[in-house]
FILUMMI-579996 format. One record per residue: residue number from 1; residue in one letter; x, y, z of N, C-alpha, C, O in turn. Coordinates in Angstrom, 3 decimals, padded with zeros to 6 digits, m for minus. Example, Ala and Ser with C-alpha at 12.3 -4.5 7.8 and 13.67 -1.06 7.14 Angstrom:
<rs>
R   num   residu        n_X        n_Y        n_Z       ca_X       ca_Y       ca_Z        c_X        c_Y        c_Z        o_X        o_Y        o_Z
R     1        A    013.190   m005.690    007.800    012.300   m004.500    007.800    013.200   m003.300    007.800    014.236   m003.319    008.465
R     2        S    012.850   m002.250    007.080    013.670   m001.060    007.140    012.900    000.030    007.870    013.409    001.138    008.039
</rs>
This chain:
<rs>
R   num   residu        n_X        n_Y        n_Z       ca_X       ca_Y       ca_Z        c_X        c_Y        c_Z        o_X        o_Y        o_Z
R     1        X    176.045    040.749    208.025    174.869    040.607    208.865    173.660    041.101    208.087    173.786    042.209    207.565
R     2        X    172.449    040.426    207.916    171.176    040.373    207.137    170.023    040.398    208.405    170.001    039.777    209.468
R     3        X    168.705    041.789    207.579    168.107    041.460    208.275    166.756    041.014    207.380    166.331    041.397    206.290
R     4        X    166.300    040.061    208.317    165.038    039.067    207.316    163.870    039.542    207.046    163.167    040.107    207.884
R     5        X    163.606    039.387    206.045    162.175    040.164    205.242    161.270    040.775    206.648    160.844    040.147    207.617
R     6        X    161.210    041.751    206.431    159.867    042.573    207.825    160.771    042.997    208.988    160.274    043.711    209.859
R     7        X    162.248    042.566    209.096    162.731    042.759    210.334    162.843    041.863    211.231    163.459    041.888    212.296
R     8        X    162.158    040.988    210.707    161.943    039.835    212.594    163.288    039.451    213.057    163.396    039.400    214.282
R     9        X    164.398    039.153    212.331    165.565    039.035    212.553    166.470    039.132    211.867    166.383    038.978    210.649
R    10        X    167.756    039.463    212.591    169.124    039.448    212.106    169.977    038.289    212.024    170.218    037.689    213.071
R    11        X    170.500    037.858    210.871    171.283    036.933    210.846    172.668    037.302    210.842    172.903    038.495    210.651
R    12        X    173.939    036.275    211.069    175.500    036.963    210.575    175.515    035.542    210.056    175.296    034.450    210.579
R    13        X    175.985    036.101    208.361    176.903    034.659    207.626    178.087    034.871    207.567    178.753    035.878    207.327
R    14        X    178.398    033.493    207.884    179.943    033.258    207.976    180.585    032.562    206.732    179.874    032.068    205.857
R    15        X    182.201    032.531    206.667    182.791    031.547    205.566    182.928    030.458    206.544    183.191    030.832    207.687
R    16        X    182.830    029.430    206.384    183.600    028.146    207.330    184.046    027.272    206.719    183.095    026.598    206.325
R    17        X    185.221    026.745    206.296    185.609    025.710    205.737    185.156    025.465    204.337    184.763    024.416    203.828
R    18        X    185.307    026.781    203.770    184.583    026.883    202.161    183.436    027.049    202.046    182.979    027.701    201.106
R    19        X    182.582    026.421    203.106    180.979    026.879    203.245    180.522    027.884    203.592    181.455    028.344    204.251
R    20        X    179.766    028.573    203.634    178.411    029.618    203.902    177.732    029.321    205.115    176.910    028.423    204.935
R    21        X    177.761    029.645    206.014    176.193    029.258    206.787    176.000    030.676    207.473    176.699    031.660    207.234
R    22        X    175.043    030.625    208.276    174.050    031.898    209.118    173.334    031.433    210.092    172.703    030.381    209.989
R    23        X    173.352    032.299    211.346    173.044    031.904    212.654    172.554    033.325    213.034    173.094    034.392    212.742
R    24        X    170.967    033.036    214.027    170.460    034.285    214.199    171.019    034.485    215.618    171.350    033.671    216.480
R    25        X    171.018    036.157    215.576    171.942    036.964    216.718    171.059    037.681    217.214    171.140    038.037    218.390
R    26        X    169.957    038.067    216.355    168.919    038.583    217.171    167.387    038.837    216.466    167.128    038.398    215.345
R    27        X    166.577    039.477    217.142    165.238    038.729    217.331    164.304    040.208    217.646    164.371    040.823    218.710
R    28        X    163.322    040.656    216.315    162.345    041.506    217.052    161.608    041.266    217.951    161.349    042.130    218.788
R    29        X    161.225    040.359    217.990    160.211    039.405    219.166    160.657    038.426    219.646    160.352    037.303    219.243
R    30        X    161.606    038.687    220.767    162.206    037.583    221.194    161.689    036.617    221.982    161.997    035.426    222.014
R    31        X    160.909    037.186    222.595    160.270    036.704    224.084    158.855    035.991    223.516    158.279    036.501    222.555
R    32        X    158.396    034.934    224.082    156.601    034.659    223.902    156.298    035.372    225.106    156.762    036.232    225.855
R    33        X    154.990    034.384    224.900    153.634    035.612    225.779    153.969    035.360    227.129    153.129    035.991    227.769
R    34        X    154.836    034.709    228.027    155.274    034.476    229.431    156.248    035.053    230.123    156.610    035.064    231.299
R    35        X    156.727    035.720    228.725    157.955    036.680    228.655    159.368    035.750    228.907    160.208    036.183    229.696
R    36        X    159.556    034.664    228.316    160.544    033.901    228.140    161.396    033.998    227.011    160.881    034.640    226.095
R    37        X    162.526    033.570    226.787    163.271    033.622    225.120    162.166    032.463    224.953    161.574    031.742    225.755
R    38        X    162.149    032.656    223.039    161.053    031.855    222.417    162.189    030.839    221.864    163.347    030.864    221.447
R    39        X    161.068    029.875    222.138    161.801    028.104    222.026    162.149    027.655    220.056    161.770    028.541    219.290
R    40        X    162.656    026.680    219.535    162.230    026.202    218.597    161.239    025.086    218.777    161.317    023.875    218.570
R    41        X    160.115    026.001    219.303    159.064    024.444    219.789    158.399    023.745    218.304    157.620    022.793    218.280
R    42        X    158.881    024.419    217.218    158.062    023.769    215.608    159.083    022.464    215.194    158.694    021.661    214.345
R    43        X    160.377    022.310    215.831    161.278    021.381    215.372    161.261    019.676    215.585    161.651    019.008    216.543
R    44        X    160.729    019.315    214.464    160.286    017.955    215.105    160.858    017.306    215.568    160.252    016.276    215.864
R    45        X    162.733    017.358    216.091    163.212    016.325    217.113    163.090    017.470    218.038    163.331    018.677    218.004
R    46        X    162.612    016.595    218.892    162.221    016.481    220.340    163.536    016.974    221.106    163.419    017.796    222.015
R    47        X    164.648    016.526    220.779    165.508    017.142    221.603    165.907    019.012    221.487    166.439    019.751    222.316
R    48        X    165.367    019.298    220.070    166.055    020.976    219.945    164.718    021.220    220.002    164.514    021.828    218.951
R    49        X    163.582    021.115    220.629    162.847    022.055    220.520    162.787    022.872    222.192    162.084    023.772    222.652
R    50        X    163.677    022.199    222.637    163.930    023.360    224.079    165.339    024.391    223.824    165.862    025.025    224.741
R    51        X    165.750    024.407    222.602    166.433    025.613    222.356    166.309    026.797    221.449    166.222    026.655    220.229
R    52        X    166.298    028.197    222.155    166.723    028.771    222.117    166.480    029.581    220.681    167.510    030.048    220.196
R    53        X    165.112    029.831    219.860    165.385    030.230    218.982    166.850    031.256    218.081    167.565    030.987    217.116
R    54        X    166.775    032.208    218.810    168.252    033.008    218.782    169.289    032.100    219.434    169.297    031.445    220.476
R    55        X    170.494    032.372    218.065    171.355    031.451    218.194    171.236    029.877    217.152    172.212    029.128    217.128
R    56        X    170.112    029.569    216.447    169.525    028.390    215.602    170.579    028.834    214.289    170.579    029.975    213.825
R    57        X    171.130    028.148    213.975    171.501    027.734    212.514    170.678    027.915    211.387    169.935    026.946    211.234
R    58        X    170.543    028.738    210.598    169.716    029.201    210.091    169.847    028.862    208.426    169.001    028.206    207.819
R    59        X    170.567    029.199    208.062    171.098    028.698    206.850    172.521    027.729    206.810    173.094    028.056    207.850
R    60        X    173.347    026.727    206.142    173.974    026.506    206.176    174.728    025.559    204.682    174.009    025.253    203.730
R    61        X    176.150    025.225    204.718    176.284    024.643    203.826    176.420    025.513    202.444    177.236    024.942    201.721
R    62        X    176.067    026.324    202.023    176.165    027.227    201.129    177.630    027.327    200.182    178.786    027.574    200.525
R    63        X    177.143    027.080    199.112    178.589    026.787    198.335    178.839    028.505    197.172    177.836    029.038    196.697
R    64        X    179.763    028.892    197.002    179.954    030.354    196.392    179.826    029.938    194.967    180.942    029.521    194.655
R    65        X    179.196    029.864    194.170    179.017    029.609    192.667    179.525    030.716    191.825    179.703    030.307    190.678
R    66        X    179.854    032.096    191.986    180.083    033.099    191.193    179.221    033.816    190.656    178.124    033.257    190.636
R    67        X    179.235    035.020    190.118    177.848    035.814    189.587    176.967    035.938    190.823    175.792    035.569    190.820
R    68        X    177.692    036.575    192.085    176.866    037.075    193.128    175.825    035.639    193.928    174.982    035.941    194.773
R    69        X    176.029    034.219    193.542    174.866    033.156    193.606    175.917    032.215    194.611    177.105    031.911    194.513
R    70        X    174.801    031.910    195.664    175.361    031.356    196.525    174.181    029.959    196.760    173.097    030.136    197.315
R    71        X    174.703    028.402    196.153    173.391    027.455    195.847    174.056    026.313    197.235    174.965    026.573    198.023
R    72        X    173.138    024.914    197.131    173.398    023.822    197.035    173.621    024.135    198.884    174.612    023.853    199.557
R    73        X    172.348    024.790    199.332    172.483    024.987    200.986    171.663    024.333    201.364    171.171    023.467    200.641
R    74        X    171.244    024.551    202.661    169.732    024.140    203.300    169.234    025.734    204.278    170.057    026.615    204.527
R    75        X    167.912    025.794    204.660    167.822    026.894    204.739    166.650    026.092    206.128    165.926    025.155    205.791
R    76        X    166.630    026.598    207.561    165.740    026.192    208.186    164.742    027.313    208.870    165.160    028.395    209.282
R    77        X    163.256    026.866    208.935    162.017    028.182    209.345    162.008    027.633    210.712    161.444    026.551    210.878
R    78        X    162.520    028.191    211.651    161.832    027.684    212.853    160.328    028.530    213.631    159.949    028.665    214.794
R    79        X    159.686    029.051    212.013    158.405    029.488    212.602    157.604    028.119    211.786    156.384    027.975    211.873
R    80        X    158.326    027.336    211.140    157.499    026.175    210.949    157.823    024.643    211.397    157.041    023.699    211.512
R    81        X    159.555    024.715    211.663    160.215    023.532    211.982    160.987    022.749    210.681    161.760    021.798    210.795
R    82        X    160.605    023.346    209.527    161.278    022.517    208.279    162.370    023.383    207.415    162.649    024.559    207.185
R    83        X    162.866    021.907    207.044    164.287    022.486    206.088    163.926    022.363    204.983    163.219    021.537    204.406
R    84        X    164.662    023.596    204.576    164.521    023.953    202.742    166.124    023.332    201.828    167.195    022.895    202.249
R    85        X    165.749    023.503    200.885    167.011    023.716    199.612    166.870    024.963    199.523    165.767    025.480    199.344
R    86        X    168.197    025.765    199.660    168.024    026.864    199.262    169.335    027.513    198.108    170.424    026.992    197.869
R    87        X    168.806    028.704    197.588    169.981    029.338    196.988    169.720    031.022    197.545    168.722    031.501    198.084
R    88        X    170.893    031.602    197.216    171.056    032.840    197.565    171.680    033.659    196.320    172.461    033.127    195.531
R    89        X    171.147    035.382    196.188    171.615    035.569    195.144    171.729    037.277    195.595    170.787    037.864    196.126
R    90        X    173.041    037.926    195.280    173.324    039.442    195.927    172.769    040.316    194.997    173.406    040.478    193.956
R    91        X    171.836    040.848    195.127    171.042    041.697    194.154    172.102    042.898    193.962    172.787    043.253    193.003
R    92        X    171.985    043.253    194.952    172.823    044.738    194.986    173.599    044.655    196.204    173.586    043.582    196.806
R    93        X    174.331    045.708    196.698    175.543    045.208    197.530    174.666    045.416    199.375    175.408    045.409    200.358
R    94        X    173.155    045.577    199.559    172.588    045.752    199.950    170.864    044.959    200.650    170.178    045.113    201.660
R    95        X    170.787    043.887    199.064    170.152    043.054    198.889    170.626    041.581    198.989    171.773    041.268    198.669
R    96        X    169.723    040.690    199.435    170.163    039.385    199.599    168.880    038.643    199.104    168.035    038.276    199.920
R    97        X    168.693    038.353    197.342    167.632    037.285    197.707    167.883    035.686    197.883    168.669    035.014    197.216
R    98        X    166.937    035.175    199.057    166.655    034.277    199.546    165.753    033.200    199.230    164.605    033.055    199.653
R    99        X    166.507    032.334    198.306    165.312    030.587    198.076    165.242    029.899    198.191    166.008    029.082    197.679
R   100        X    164.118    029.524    199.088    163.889    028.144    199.824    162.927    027.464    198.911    162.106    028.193    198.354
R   101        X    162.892    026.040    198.639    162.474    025.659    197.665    162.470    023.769    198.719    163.169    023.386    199.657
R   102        X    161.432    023.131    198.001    161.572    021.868    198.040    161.649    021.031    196.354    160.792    021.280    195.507
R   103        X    162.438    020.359    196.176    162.963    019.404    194.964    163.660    020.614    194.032    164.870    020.759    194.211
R   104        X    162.867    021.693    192.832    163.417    022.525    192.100    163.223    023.943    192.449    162.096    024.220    192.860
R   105        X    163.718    024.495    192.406    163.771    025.820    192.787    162.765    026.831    192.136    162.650    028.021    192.430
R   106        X    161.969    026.035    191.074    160.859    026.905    190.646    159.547    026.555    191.381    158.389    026.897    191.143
R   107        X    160.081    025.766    192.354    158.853    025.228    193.269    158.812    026.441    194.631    158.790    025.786    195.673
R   108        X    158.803    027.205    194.787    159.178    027.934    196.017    158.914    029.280    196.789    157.780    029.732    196.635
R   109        X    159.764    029.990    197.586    159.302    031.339    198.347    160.678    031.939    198.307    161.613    031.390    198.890
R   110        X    160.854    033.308    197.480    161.719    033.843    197.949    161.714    035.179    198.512    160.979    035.964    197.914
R   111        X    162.218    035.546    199.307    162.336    036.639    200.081    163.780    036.860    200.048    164.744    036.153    199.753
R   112        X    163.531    038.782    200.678    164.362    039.261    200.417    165.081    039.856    201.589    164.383    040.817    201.915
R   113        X    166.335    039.770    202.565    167.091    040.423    203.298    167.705    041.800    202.993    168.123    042.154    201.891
R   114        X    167.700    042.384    203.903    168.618    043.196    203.661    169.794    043.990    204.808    169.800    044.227    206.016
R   115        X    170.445    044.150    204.006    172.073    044.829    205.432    171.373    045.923    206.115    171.746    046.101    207.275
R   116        X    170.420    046.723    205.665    170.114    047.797    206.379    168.996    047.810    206.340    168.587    047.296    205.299
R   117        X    167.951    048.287    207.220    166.876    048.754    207.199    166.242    050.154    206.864    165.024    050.316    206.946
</rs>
């Protein structure tokens, strides 16, 4: 379980069927301003944007490459609605960096998780 750069959330990655993926479990700011759970209202099909930020698929697909590097995923912002390419890489047994990238990976944003705060 990872928590995402600043805290805003916790993810848990799983193994599944040789793959990697991550699904958020929880949420510093869960609620918007009506005091509701906050929607994925940034997701451009129309049908998931009435769910449920907590609980979204967050990373997935993730293949174990060796040397701590975990590539060849997709990585989704639902504070923007879009999917990344991403890779993952275990800094320390504590650290998780995180890259989302479009086409090469020197194109990109990485941030950093971590198990503990």
């Amino acid at each position: 379980t990872w928590f995402t750069e600043n805290g805003k959330a916790k993810v848990n990655v799983y193994k599944e069927n040789s793959k990697y993926h991550g699904r958020i479990i929880w949420l510093r700011d869960s609620l918007n301003a009506e005091g509701k759970p906050k929607l994925d209202k940034h997701n451009p099909d129309a049908k998931l944007k009435t769910r449920t930020v907590k609980g979204i698929l967050v990373v997935r697909d993730f293949q174990w490459e060796g040397d701590n590097l975990w590539e060849n995923g997709k990585i989704y912002d639902p504070e923007n609605g879009k999917d990344y390419s991403c890779k993952m890489t275990l800094t320390d047994s504590n650290t998780l960096e995180v890259r989302g990238f479009i086409g090469i990976s020197l194109i990109g944003r990485t941030t950093i998780w971590k198990r503990k705060l």
